[in-house]
VEXTI-659804 format. One record per atom (N, C-alpha, C): x, y, z. Coordinates in steps of 0.1 Angstrom, whole numbers, padded with zeros to 4 digits, always signed. Layout:
N
XYZ ...
***
This chain:
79
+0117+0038+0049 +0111+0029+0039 +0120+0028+0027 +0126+0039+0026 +0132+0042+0007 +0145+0037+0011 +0152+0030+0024 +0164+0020+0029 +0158+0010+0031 +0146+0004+0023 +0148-0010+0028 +0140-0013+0011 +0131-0006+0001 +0129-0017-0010 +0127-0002-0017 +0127-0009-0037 +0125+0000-0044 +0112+0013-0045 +0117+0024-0045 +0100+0029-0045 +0093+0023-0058 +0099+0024-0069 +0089+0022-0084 +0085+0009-0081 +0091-0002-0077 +0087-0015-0077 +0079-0016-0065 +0079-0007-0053 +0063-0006-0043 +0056-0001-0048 +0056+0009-0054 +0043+0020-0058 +0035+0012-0071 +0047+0004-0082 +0037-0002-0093 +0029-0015-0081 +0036-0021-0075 +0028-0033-0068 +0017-0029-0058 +0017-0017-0053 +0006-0006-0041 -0004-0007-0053 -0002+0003-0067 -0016+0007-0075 -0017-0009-0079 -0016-0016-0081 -0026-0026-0086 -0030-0034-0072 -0027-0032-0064 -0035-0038-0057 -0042-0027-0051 -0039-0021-0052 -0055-0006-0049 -0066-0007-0058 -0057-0008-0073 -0066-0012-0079 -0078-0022-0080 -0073-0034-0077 -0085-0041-0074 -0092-0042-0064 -0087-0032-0049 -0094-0034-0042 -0102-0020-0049 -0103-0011-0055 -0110-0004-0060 -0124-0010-0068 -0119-0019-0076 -0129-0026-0087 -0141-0035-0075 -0132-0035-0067 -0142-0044-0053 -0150-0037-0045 -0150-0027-0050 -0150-0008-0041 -0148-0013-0028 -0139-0014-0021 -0133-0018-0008 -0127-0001-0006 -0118+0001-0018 -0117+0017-0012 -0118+0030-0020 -0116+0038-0017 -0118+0050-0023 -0116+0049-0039 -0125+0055-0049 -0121+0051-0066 -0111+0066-0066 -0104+0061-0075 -0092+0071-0073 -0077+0068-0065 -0077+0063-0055 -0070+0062-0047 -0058+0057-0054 -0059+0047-0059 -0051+0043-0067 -0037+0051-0071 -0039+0063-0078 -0036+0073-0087 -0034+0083-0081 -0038+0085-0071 -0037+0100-0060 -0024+0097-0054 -0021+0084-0048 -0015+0081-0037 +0000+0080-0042 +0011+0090-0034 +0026+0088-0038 +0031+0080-0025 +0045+0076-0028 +0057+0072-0020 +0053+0080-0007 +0054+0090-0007 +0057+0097+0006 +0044+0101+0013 +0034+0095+0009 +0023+0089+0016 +0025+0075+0026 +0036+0070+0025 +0037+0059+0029 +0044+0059+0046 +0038+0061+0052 +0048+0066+0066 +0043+0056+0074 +0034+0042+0076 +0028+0036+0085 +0032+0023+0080 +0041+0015+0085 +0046-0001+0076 +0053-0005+0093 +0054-0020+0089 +0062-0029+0095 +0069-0040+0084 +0081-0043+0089 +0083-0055+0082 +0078-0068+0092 +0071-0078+0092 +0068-0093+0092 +0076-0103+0085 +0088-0108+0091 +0095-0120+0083 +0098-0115+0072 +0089-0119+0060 +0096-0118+0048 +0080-0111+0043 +0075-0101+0048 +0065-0092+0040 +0067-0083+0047 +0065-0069+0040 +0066-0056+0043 +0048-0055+0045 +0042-0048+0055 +0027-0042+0059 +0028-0030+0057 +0020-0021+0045 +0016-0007+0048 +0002-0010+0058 +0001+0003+0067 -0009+0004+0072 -0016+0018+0065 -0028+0016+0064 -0032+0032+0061 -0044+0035+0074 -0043+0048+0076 -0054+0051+0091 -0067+0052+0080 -0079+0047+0090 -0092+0051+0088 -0099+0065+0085 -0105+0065+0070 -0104+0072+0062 -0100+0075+0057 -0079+0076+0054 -0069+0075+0046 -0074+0076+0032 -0074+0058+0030 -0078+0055+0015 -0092+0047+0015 -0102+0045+0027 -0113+0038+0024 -0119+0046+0033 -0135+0036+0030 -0149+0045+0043 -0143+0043+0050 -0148+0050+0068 -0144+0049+0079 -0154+0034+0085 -0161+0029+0078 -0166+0015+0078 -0158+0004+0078 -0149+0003+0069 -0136+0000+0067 -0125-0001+0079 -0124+0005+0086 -0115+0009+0095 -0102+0009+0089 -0092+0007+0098 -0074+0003+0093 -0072-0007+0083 -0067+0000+0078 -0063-0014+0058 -0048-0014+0060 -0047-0029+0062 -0035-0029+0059 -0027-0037+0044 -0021-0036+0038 -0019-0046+0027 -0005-0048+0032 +0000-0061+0024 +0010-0067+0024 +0019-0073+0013 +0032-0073+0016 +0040-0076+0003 +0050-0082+0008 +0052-0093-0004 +0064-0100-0003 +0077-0094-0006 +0087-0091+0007 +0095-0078+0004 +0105-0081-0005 +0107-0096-0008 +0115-0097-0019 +0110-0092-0032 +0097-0090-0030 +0094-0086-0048 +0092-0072-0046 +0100-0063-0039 +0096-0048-0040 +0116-0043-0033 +0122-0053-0028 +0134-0047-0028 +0147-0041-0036 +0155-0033-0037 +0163-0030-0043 +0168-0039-0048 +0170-0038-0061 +0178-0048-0072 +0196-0045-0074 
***
């Protein structure tokens, strides 16, 4: 993952969108702030978006199942 975009520029774009899926309680409160780079071991690239996947219970209820979020990988690649 750390050969293909910046970590600082994933991890600030990961917490705020954790963040709000927090404010939505979609997942775990906290999660946000817990979660480092080298938590990140489950992704695909799609065209031109990068997919984390996180497993069920990872970062949300097991209600929830598999979360995946997505990013436009030009706005998290190496500058």
């Amino acid at each position: 993952l750390s050969d293909v975009v910046d970590e600082d520029l994933l991890m600030q774009e990961l917490r705020a969108k954790l963040l709000a899926m927090e404010e939505d309680m979609y997942v775990f409160s906290g999660v946000s702030e817990e979660i480092s780079f080298s938590d990140l071991n489950n992704f695909f690239i799609d065209g031109n978006n990068l997919v984390l996947i996180f497993s069920k219970y990872e970062i949300a209820p097991g209600a929830v199942g598999i979360v995946s979020i997505k990013f436009d990988i030009s706005a998290v690649e190496p500058r």
